[in-house]
Structures are given as C-alpha cells and as structure tokens.
N, C-alpha and C positions, 0 to 999 in steps of 0.2 A: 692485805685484805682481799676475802676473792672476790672476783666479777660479782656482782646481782645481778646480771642478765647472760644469754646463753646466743643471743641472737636479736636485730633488730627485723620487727614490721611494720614496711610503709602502709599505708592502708590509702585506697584508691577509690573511684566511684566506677572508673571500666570503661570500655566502648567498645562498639564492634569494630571488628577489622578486617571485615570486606563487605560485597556487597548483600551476600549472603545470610550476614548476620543481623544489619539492620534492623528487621520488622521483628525478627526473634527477640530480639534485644528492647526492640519499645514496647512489646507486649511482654516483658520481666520487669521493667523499670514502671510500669503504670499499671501494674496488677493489682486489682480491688477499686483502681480509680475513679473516678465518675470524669473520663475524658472519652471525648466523643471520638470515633474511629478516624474523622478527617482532621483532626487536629494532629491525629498521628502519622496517616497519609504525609500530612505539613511536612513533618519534620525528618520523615523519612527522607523526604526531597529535596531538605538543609541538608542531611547526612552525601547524598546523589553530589549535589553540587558542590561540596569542596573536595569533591574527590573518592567519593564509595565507601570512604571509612573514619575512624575515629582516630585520631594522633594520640592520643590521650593514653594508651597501651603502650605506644612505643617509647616514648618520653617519662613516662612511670620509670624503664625497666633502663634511659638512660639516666635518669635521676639517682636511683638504687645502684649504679655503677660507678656513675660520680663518687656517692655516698660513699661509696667502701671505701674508695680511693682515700677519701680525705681521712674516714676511720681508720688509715693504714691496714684493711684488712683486720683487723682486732674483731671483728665482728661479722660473722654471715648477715648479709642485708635480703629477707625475702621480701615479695609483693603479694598481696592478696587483697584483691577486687572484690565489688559487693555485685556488677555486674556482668560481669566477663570474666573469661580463664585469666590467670588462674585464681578461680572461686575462693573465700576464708577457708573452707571445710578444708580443701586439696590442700591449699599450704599449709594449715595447720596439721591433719596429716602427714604429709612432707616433713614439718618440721619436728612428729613427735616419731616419725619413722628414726628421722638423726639424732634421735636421745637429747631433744630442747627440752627443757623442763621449763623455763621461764623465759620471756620473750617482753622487747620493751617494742609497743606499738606510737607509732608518728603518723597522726591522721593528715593526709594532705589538703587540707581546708582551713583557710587560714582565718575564720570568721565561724563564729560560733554558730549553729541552728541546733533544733532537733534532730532537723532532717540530715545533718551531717552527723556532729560528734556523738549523736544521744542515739539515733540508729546505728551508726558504725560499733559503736560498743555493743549493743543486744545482737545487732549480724554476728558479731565474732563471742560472743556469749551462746548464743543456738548453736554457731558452730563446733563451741568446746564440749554443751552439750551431746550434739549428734555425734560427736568422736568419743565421748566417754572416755573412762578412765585412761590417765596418762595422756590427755589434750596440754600441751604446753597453758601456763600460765600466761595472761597477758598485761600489763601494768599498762598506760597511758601515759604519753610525754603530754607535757602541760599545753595551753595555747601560746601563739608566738605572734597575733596582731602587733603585738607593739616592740618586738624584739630587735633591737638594733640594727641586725643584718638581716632582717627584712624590709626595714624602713631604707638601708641602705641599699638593697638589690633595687627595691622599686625605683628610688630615686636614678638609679644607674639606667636604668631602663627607660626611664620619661627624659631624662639627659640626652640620650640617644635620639629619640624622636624629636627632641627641642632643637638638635643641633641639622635637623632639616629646615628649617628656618630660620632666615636673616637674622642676625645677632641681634639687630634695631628692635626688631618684634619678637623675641623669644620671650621675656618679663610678662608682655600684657596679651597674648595669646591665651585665650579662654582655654585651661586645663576642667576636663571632665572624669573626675574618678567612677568607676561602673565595678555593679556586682550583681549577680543573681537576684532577681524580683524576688519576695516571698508575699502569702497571703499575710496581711496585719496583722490577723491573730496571730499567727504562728512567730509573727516578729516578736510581736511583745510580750511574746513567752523567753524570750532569750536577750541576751547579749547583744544580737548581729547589729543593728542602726550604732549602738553606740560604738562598738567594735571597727566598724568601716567607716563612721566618723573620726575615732582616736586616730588608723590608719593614715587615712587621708590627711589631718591636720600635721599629722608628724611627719608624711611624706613632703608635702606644703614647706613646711617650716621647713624641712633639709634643705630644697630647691629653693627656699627665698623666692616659691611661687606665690603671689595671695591672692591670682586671681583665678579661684578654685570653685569647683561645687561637687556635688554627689548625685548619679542619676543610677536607677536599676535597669535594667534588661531582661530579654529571654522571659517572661512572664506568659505563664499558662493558666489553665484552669476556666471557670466562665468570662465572661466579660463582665458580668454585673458584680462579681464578688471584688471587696476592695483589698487590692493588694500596693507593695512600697509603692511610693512615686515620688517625683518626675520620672515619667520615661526617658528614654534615651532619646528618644525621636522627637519627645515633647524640647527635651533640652536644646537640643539641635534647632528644631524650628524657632525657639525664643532667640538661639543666639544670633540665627540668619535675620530675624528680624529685625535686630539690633546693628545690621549691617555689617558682622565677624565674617570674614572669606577664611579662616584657617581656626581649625579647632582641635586639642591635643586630646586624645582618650586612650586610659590607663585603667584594664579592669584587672584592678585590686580584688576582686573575690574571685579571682580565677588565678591557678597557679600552675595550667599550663594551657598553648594554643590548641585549645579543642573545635566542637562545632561551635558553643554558643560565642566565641571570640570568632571563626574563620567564617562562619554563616551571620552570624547576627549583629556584630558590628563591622566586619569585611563586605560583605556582600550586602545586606540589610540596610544598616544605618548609613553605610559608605553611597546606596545609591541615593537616600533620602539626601545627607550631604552635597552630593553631586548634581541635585537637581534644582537645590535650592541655592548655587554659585557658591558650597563650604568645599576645601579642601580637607579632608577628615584623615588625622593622622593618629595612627594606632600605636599608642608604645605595645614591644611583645609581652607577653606574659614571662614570667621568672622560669620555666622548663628547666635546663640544666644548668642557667646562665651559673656561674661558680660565686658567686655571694649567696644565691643563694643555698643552695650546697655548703658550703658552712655554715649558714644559717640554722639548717637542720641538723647538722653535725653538734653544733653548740648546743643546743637546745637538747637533743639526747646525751650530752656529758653533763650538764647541768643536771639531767634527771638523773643520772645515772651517780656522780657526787652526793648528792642528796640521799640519795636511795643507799649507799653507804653509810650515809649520817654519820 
C-alpha cells in the first residue's frame, strides 16, 4: 500500500537567535496586542540574561534529527516556525519546490489551547494559501498528553532530578508540575486544565509520587485580568511556609528548555526559592532526551497506520 504521506512537519513556536533579533521578534509575537512597551522591555531582558538568545531553534532542529534517525530516514523531517526562520510559508515552499504533495504535521505542544493547536493550524492554512496552487497538503498528528512515552520521558526526567536527593526524602519531597499561565477564558474554551491535570496524575502514578500539585507560570497581560492559578511563586511561598527546604519542579507544558524554563523558573522562581531557605530543583524539559523522540516517532506511525485504514 503506498505511503499517505510524502514528508513529516514539526511545527514549532521559534525564538530569536541572537541578540539582534530579540525586540524584532517580541514586536511579531505581540502584534495587535494591548501589551504595554515595558512589559516587553521585561522580557527582552529575560531573553539578555540567559544568554542573548532563544534555545528553542536549536533544539527544534536537534529534535527533527533525532526524529529521522529513529524514522530510519523513511521520511524527510522539515521545521517550520510560526515565529522565526524558518517561517511556515518558506518550508512549505521548500517543500512543494521538492514535489511534497502531502505532508503529516506534529505540533510541538503537548497541551491543547487555541493559542497553540487551533492558531498553528490557520498559520499553516494562510501559508498554503499565500503559496497557492500545489502548496503541499497538511494532515495533523493527534495530541499526545497522555501517550505512554510521554508519561514515560517525563517520568525519566523528574527521576533524574529526584536522584539529587537523599533516597530518605525523595517519596515526600513536594513535586510541583508547571505550564504556561493562560487568561480563563481562554482556558475554558479548551482542553488545557484538564489535559495538564490527566498529565500530571499519570506522571504521579508512574513515579508512585503523591505528593504532587499543579502551579502555572510566565503569565502576562494586565494584572487585573484573571488568568490560571496558583502561581508558581505563590506555590513556592506556601511550601516555605510549611517549612519544605527542597522542592522538585517539572514543566510539563514546555517540551523544551527555552526562556520561560531558563529565565522564569532558573533565574525567577529559583531566586524567590533561594530567599526564602527552598532549594528549587528543576527536572529538564523533554528536548532531545530519546523517550521522548519515540514518543513522536510513535505517534506519527500510528497516524500514519490509520491514515492507511
């Protein structure tokens, strides 16, 4: 039976990658926004401080290398960012320059919003648009919140960080799973609470952790509009206050170490931690680790099986 697909696309959110690109890049990411200029200053200066640029480009394109690998090559793996080179348009051009006629897309967001999987789809719908006839075709792999070798990469991941503490105290060590704040509207238009809860409990139940909670981060916008909570910071203060000196945090809605992981819980939450006598230990994000890399490999053979029917 032939292939249904002709090529895999990762789909990514981008970052700059130097220092140059920065402010260009937070005036594309907040275009139409009602954000004030020094909120972007802010984050400009989270970009400055772990180093002038975003990881999140580089880690995409070792993810898409990994991938092929475990595809055995059976498949060109392209990238195509909604904020940075390379743009949807470019690769999708690219790809209908190489005679792709159909293409299976894997959004790297492992948690449902609008602002992820319901925008990534209409980005890369303008873009078949704007290329007009003979734009490769793009199907969608399903989501993967609860897909075994995700529950499994994470667990792998919060294991590593547990085995920096005394064996005695690894069990009742306050684990804090984190994801991206959103406004509550916007939440309860979707999936996400329930989807980063189902995560979390099945990461939980792997590690025979139970003593667990769910906190957001990186929350922008006014300060009077109400967006998820507990904060991150808010969590952390409760736990100090309960007299916890070591606290494990695992952000499950991030699925690689970009800024809101290297600035907002490294630098951010980490001094908040530090001031307040917590030792604040970070499991990494899933990047290249190789669980999760079949994880994605699985997930588009399963789409790709089906899609054969």
């Amino acid at each position: 039976m032939p292939h249904p697909y002709q090529a895999i696309l990762l789909i990514a959110f981008g970052g700059p990658t130097c220092l140059e690109e920065i402010r260009p890049f937070l005036a594309r990411i907040t275009h139409g926004l009602p954000i004030p200029p020094q909120r972007l200053e802010e984050v400009a200066h989270h970009y400055e401080a772990v180093g002038g640029k975003s990881p999140l480009n580089e880690i995409t394109l070792r993810q898409a290398n990994a991938l092929k690998n475990v595809l055995n090559n059976k498949l060109p793996v392209h990238i195509g960012m909604r904020n940075a080179a390379p743009f949807f348009v470019d690769t999708l051009c690219q790809m209908k320059t190489d005679g792709i006629k159909r293409a299976l897309g894997f959004i790297l967001s492992s948690h449902r919003t609008e602002a992820s999987w319901e925008r990534y789809q209409k980005n890369i719908a303008d873009a078949r648009a704007e290329l007009g006839p003979g734009a490769p075709d793009v199907d969608y792999c399903d989501g993967w919140h609860d897909q075994p070798l995700f529950i499994q990469s994470w667990s792998e991941l919060i294991q590593a960080a547990l085995s920096r503490i005394e064996t005695d105290n690894q069990t009742s060590t306050p684990l804090i799973f984190t994801a991206h704040s959103l406004p509550t509207a916007m939440a309860a238009r979707s999936l996400y609470v329930e989807q980063l809860t189902t995560s979390a409990q099945m990461i939980a139940a792997k590690l025979n952790h139970r003593r667990w909670s769910l906190a957001y981060q990186s929350r922008s916008g006014k300060p009077s509009d109400p967006w998820l909570e507990p904060d991150i910071g808010q969590a952390i203060r409760d736990l100090a206050a309960q007299g916890e000196k070591k606290i494990i945090v695992a952000p499950i809605g991030f699925v690689c170490d970009h800024v809101e992981v290297l600035y907002d819980l490294d630098i951010e939450a980490n001094k908040l931690a530090a001031d307040l006598g917590v030792n604040l230990i970070r499991a990494r994000c899933p990047n290249d680790h190789p669980t999760f890399i079949r994880m994605i490999a699985d997930v588009i053979q399963a789409k790709i099986v089906e899609d054969r029917g």
